[in-house]
C-alpha positions as MATLAB code, in Angstrom:
seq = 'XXXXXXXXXXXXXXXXXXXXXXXXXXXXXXXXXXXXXXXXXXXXXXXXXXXXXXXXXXXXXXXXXXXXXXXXXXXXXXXXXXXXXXXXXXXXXXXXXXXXXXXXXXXXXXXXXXXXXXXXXXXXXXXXXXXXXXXXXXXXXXXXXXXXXXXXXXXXXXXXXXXXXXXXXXXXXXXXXXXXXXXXXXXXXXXXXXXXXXXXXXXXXXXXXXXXXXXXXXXXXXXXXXXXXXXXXXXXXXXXXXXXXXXXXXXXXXXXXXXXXXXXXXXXXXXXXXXXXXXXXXXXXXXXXXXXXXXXXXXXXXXXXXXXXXXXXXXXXXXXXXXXXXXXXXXXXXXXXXXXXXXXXXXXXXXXX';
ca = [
      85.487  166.110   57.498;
      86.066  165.164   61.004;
      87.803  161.289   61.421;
      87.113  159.549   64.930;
      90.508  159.396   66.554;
      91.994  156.446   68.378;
      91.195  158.769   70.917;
      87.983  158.627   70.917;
      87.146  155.183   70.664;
      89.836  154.187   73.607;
      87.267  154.577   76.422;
      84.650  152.493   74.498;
      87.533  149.693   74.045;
      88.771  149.781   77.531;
      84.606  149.699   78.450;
      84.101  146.322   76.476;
      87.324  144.743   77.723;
      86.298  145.252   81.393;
      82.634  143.817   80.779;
      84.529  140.650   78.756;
      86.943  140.594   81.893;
      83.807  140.897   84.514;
      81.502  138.424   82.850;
      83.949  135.682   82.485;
      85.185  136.409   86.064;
      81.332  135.754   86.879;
      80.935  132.405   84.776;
      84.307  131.224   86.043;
      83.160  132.042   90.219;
      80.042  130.570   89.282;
      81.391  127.266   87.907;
      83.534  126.383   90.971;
      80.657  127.297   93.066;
      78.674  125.001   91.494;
      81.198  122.628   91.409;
      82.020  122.814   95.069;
      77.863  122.352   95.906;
      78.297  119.418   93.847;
      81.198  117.636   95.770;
      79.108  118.750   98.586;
      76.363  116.963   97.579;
      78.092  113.849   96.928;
      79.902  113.175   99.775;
      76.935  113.837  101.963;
      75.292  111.050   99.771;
      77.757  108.602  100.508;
      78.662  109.196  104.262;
      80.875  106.444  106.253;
      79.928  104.557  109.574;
      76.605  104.417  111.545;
      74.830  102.343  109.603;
      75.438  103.398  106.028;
      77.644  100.733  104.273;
      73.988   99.642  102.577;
      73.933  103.465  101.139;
      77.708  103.627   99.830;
      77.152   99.757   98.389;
      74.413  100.670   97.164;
      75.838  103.425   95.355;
      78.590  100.974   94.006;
      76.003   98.778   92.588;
      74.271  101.927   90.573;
      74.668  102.230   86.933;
      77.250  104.027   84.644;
      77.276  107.518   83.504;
      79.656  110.465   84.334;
      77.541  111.656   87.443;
      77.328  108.097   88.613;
      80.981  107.754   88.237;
      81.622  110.321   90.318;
      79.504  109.450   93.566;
      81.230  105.329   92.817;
      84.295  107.076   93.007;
      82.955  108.895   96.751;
      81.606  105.916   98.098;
      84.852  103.224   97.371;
      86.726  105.951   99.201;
      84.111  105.586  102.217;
      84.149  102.675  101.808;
      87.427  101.982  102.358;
      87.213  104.390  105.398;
      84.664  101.656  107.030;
      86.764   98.891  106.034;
      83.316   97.136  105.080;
      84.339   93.245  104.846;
      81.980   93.016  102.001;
      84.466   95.671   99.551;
      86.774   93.513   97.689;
      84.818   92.887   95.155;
      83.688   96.569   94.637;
      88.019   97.390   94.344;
      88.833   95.145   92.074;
      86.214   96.280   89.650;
      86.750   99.466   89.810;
      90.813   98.924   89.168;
      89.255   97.727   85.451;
      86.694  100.813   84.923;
      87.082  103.142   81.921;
      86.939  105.679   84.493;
      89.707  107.282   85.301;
      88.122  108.720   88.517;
      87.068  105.499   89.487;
      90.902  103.771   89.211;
      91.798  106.396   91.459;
      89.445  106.412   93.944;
      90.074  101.796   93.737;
      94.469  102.707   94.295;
      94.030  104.996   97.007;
      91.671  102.994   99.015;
      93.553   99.846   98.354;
      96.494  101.546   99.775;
      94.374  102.683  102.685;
      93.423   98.703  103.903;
      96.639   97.360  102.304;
      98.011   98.034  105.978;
      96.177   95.817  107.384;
      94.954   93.462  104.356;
      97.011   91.427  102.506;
      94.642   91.041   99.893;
      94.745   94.895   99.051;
      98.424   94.275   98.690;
      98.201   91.264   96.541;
      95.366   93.648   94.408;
      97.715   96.806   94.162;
     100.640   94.227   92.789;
      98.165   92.969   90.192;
      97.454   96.346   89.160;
     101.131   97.116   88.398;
     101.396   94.352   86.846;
      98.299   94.635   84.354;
      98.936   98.459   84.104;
      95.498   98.712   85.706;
      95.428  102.267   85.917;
      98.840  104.193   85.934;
     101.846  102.567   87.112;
     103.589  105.459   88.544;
     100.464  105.857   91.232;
     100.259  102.427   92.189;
     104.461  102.475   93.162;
     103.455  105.160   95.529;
     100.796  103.615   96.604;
     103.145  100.116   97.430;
     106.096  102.633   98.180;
     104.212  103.906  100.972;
     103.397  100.566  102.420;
     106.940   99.000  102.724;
     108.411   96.676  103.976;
     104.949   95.007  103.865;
     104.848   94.468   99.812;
     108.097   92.251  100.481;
     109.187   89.006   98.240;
     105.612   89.875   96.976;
     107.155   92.140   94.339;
     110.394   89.649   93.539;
     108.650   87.771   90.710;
     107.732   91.400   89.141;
     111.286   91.442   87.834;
     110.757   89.180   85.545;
     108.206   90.715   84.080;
     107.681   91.400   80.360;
     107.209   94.823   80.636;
     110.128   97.296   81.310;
     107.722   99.660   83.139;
     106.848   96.976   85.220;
     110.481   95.759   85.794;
     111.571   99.089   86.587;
     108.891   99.779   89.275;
     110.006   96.344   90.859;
     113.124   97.605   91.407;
     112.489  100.885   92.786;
     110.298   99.225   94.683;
     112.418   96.755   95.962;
     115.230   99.145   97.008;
     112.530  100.875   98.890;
     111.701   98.141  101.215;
     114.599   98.932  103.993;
     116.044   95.108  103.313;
     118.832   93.550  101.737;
     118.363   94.549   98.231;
     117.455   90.317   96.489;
     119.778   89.479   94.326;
     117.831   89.505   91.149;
     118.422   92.861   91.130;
     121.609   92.759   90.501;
     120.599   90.847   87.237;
     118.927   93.806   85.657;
     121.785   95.554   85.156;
     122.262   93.601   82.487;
     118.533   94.550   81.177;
     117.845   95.683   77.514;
     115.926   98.585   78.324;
     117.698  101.729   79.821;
     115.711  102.722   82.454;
     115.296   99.376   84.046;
     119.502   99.201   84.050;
     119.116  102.818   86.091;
     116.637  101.572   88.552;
     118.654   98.501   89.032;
     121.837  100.680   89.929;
     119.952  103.236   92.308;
     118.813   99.991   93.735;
     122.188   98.625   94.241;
     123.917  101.589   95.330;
     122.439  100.630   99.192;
     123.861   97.325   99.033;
     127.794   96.578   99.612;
     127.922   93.734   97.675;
     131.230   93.455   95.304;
     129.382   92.615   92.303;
     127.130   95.527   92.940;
     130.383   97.516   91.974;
     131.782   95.796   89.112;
     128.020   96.112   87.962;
     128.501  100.271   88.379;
     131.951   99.875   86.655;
     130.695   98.033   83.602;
     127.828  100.600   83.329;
     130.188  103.667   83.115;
     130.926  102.429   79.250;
     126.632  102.452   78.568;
     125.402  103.622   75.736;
     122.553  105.188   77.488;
     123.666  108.829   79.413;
     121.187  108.455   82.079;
     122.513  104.921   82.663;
     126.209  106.191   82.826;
     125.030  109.076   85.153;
     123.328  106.607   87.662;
     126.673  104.345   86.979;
     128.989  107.001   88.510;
     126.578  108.026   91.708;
     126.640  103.995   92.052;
     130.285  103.786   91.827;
     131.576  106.353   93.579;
     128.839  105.461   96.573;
     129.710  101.521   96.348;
     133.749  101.925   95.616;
     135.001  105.181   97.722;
     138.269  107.371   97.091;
     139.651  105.196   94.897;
     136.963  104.938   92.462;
     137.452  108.392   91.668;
     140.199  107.420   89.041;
     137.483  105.257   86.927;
     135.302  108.621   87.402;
     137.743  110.947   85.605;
     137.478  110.010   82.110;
     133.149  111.026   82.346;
     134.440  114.332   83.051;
     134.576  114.677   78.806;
     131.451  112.711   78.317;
     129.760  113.867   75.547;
     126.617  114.395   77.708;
     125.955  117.266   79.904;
     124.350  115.090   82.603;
     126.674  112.663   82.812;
     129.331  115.027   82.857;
     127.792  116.763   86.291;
     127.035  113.046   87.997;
     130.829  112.517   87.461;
     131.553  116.385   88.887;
     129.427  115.698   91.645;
     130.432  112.004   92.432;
     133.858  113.025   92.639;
     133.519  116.234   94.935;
     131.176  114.081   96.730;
     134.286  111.952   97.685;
     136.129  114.878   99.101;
     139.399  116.092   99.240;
     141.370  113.196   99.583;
     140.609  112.371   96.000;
     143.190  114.727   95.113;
     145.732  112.333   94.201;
     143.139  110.217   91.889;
     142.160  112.949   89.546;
     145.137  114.995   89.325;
     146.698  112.843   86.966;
     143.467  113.454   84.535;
     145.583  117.509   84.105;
     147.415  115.325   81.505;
     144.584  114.003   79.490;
     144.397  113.888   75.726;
     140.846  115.327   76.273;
     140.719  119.094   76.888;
     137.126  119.047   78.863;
     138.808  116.014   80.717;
     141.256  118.147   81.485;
     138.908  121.360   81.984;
     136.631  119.065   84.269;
     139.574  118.402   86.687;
     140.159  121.706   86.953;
     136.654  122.404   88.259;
     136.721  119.506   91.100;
     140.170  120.902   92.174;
     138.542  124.599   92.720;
     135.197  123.065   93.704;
     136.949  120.918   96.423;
     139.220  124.114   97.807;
     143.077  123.172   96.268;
     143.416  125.860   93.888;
     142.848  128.291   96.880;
     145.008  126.518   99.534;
     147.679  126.292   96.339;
     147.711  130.247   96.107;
     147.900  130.691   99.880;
     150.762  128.528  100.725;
     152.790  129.124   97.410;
     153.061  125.437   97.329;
     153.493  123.405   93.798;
     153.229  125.997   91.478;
     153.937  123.773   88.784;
     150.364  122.238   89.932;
     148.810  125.076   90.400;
     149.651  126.609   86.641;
     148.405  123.558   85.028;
     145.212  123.605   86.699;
     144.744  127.163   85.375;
     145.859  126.203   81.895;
     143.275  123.838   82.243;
     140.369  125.221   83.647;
     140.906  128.705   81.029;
     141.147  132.117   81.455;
     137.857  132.580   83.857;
     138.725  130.050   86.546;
     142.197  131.645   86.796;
     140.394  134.942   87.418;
     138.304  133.741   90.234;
     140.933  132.247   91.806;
     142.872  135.611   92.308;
     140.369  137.208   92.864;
     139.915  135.182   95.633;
     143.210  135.403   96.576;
     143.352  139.228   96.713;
     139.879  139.363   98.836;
     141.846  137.134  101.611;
     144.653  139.951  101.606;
     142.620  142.727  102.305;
     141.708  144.700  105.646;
     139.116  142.738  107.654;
     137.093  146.100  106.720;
     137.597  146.155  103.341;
     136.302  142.806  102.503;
     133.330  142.318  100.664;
     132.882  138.445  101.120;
     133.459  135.919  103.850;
     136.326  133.366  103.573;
     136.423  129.324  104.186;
     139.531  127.998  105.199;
     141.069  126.351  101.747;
     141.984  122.681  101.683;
     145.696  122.273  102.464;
     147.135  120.067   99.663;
     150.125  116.999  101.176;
];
């Protein structure tokens, strides 16, 4: 008795895969063809300027209902193209639909006649502040308008919400002024994220208790807080904050540990005589963290091509292991060969005083 081989079926199988693959190809063209027609359609019904504010009110003024939504959600955008004197009213309802679409629509025109209407300003603020619709879209929304938002967003610091008090402060350091000083004050905040806004914040400012704010926050409980703490501090302080930096080299987290990396390389080489002393740390990835600035910042190369300190030089590699020590001479040996032989360029090392 003959069986029917996997053979012989195959071509049927790869036959009904193609006509699955083909019809929903089909149904999917045909749905954002349709869907296109309909935007279409919807925009032509609510055109801007020459006469047609009546239309796109009138629109406004139509019922609910997910199609009606949609072409409310058209016309405030046209309507906010025609800066029609009559649309307050039809923005500030809309921030307090149910419709997502609609909220939209209301935060994007409002930030189209904020520029020129402080009563769109006064309604975007409002809508942080009542978490209108979602807070990250009205910030960018404000963001985009600054310095205009101004002392407007000062009381927002005080606010009982941390999502709210941590926009403010973005916010506020966005504005291209003095940063005010109740900024400063949420450093001290209970919630985490508002103490890391307040320090990005800060970090433009070169007020002294900015730093001792940064310093403080290097001991937080929160990582992200003690990651923002040693951009701040090293960006506030200079060279010699480097030294405070060190110890976050053994943080126990991973971001933190890079913010510290990169806050100190960011410094440059004259931090040299700040960190070295962290070779002699308790802490092995203390120690093993030095290491890494030293060969990021070029002194573990300029130490093997003058012959200088080799004392230095040996306790680097003992800290930094077995790997970094292989780089480095490797390094070194690519710097000795024939121009021709080669195989990577080379950048002058750091000489070390």
């Amino acid at each position: 008795m003959n069986g029917i081989t996997l053979r012989d079926t195959l071509p049927v199988l790869v036959g009904i895969a193609a006509a699955a693959w083909m019809s929903l190809a089909v149904y999917t063209l045909a749905g954002r063809l349709a869907t296109a027609r309909r935007q279409r359609r919807l925009t032509a019904a609510v055109p801007v300027g020459g006469g047609n504010e009546r239309k796109l009110i009138a629109a406004l003024e139509a019922g609910g209902g997910p199609r009606s939504d949609t072409k409310r959600a058209h016309a405030l955008r046209a309507l906010a193209r025609s800066d029609h004197p009559d649309c307050r009213e039809f923005f500030e309802r809309a921030l307090d639909s149910a419709d997502e679409e609609l909220r939209l629509a209301a935060v994007a025109g409002l930030g189209h006649l904020a520029a020129a209407h402080d009563w769109a300003v006064d309604a975007l603020i409002t809508a942080l502040m009542e978490r209108s619709d979602t807070p990250a879209r009205v910030a960018a929304q404000l963001a985009r308008l600054a310095p205009r938002p101004g002392a407007r967003l000062v009381p927002l610091l005080g606010h009982p919400d941390d999502v709210v008090r941590f926009w403010a402060a973005r916010l506020i350091a966005a504005q291209g002024s003095p940063t005010h000083p109740a900024v400063a004050s949420l450093t001290r905040d209970p919630s985490p994220r508002v103490r890391a806004a307040a320090l990005s914040a800060l970090r433009a400012t070169a007020d002294p208790d900015a730093l001792r704010s940064a310093l403080e926050l290097l001991g937080d409980p929160a990582p992200p807080v003690r990651a923002h703490a040693c951009r701040a501090t090293a960006a506030l302080g200079g060279v010699t904050m480097a030294a405070f930096l060190v110890p976050l080299l053994g943080d126990t987290s991973w971001w933190v540990r890079e913010a510290a990396q990169e806050s100190i390389r960011g410094l440059g080489p004259a931090v040299v005589g700040f960190v070295v002393p962290g070779l002699s740390s308790s802490d092995g990835a203390v120690r093993h963290g030095v290491a890494i600035v030293l060969q990021d910042l070029g002194i573990v190369d300029s130490l093997l091509q003058t012959g200088h300190d080799h004392k230095l030089l040996e306790s680097i590699f003992d800290a930094g292991g077995a790997d970094l020590r292989a780089a480095a001479e490797q390094r070194a040996a690519a710097r000795v060969r024939p121009a021709h032989e080669s195989t990577s360029g080379y950048v002058p090392a750091v000489a070390v005083s």
